[in-house]
Each structure stands twice: as structure tokens, then as C-alpha cells.
C-alpha positions as CSV (number, residue, x, y, z in Angstrom):
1,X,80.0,84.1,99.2
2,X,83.6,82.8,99.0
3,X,86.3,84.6,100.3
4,X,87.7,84.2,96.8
5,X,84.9,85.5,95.1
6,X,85.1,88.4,97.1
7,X,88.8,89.0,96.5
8,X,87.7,88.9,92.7
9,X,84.6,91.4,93.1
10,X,87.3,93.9,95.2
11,X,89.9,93.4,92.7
12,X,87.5,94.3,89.4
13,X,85.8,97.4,91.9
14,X,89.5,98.4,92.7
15,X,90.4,98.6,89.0
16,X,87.3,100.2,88.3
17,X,88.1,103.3,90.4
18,X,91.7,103.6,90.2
19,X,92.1,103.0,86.9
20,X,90.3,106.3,85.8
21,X,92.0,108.2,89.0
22,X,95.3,107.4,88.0
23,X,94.8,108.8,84.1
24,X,92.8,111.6,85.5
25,X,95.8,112.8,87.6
26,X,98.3,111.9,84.6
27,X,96.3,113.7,81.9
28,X,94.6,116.6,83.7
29,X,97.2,117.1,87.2
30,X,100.0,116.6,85.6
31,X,99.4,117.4,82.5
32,X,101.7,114.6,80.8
33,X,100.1,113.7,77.5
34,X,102.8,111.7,76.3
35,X,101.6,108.5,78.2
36,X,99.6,106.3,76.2
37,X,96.1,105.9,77.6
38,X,96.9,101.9,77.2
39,X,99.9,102.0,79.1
40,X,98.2,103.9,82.3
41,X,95.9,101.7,82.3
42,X,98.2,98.9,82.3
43,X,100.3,100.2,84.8
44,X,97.2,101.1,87.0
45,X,95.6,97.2,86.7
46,X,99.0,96.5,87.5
47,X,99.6,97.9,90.3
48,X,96.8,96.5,92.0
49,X,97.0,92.7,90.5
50,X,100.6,92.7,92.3
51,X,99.2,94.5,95.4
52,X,96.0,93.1,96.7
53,X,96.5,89.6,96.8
54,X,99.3,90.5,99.3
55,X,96.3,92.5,100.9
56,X,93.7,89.8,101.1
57,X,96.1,86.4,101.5
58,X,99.6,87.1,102.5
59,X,99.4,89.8,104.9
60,X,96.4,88.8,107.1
61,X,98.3,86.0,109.0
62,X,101.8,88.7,109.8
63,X,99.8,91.4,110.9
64,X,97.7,92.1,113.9
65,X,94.0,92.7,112.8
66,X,94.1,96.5,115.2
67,X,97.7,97.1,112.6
68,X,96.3,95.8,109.7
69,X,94.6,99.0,107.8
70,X,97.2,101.1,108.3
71,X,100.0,98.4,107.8
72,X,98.5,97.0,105.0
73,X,97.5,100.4,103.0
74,X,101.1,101.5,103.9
75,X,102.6,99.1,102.1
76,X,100.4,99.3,99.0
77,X,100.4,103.0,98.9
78,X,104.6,103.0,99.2
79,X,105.0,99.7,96.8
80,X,102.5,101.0,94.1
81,X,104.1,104.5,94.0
82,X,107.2,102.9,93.8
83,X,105.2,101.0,90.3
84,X,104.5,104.2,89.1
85,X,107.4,105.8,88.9
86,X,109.5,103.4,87.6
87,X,107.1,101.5,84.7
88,X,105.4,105.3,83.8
89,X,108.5,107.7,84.6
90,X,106.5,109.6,87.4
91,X,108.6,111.6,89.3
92,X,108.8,110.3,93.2
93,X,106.7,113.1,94.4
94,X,104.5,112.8,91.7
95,X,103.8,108.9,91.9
96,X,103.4,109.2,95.6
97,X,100.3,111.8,95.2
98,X,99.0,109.5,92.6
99,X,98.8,106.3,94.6
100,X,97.7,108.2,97.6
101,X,94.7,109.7,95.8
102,X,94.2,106.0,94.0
103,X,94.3,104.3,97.1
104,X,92.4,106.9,99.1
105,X,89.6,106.7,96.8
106,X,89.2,103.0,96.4
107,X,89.6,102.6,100.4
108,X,86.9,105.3,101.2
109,X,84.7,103.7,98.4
110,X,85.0,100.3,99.6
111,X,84.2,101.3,103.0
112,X,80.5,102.7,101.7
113,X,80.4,99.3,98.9
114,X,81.1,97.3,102.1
């Protein structure tokens, strides 16, 4: 399978289980019913359309393959919760704990999908 193909498959898995994390933790954690359901979801395919193609095609070549998890889930984890709070209002607290759980799930899932 192409390496692209792949990127695709991880991108529509990714959405698939952060999507419904990230409104889960909105609606139910937070208890904020003001959002939209539209605009989480948005915000949540957003956040990893403008993260994981850094993941899969920029970072790779920077980063040493023994750094590269933790590097490159770092950086998603602190640039998507820095998504979240300013395009849904999440306080910083708030939007870290929801990328962490986001990204925690989709990592731990992809490791058993893999």
C-alpha cells in the first residue's frame, strides 16, 4: 500500500475517534452545551488535518526515529490544544485535557489497528 494511502486511511481512522472524544468531553465533561455539534466537529477534523501531515511528512526527516513518538505527539497534543482553545473558547486547562484524551485514544487505538 502507498505511504499516501496510508496517511489517508490514518487520517479518516483519526477523525473517526477523536471526533466523537472531543464532543463527548465538550457535551458530557464539561458540560458546555452552547457549542454547536457542527462546530466541534469542525474544529476536531481540523485539528487533525493541520496536525498529521506534519506527523507523517514534515517531521520524520528533523527528528530522530528513538525521539520521534514522543516528539511528534508533543507537538500535536500542545498545537491542537492550543486549536481548541482559541477556535472553541476552551479554557487552557480545559483544551489541554481534551487533546490529551483525543490524542491518547487515537494513539493507543492505532497501536492495536496497526
Amino acid at each position: 500500500m502507498l505511504y499516501e494511502t496510508r496517511f489517508l486511511l490514518a487520517l479518516v481512522t483519526t477523525w473517526c475517534i477523536e471526533i466523537p472524544i472531543l464532543f463527548a468531553l465538550i457535551r458530557f465533561v464539561l458540560r458546555d452545551k452552547t457549542q454547536p455539534a457542527i462546530r466541534i466537529a469542525g474544529v476536531g477534523a481540523l485539528c487533525t488535518a493541520l496536525t498529521l501531515p506534519y506527523l507523517w511528512f514534515i517531521l520524520p526527516p528533523y527528528v530522530d526515529a528513538a525521539q520521534y513518538i514522543v516528539v511528534g505527539e508533543t507537538l500535536v497534543f500542545l498545537t491542537e490544544a492550543f486549536i481548541l482553545n482559541r477556535l472553541l473558547g476552551l479554557k487552557p486547562a480545559a483544551a489541554l485535557a481534551c487533546s490529551f484524551a483525543m490524542n491518547l485514544a487515537s494513539f493507543l487505538l492505532g497501536l492495536v489497528l496497526l
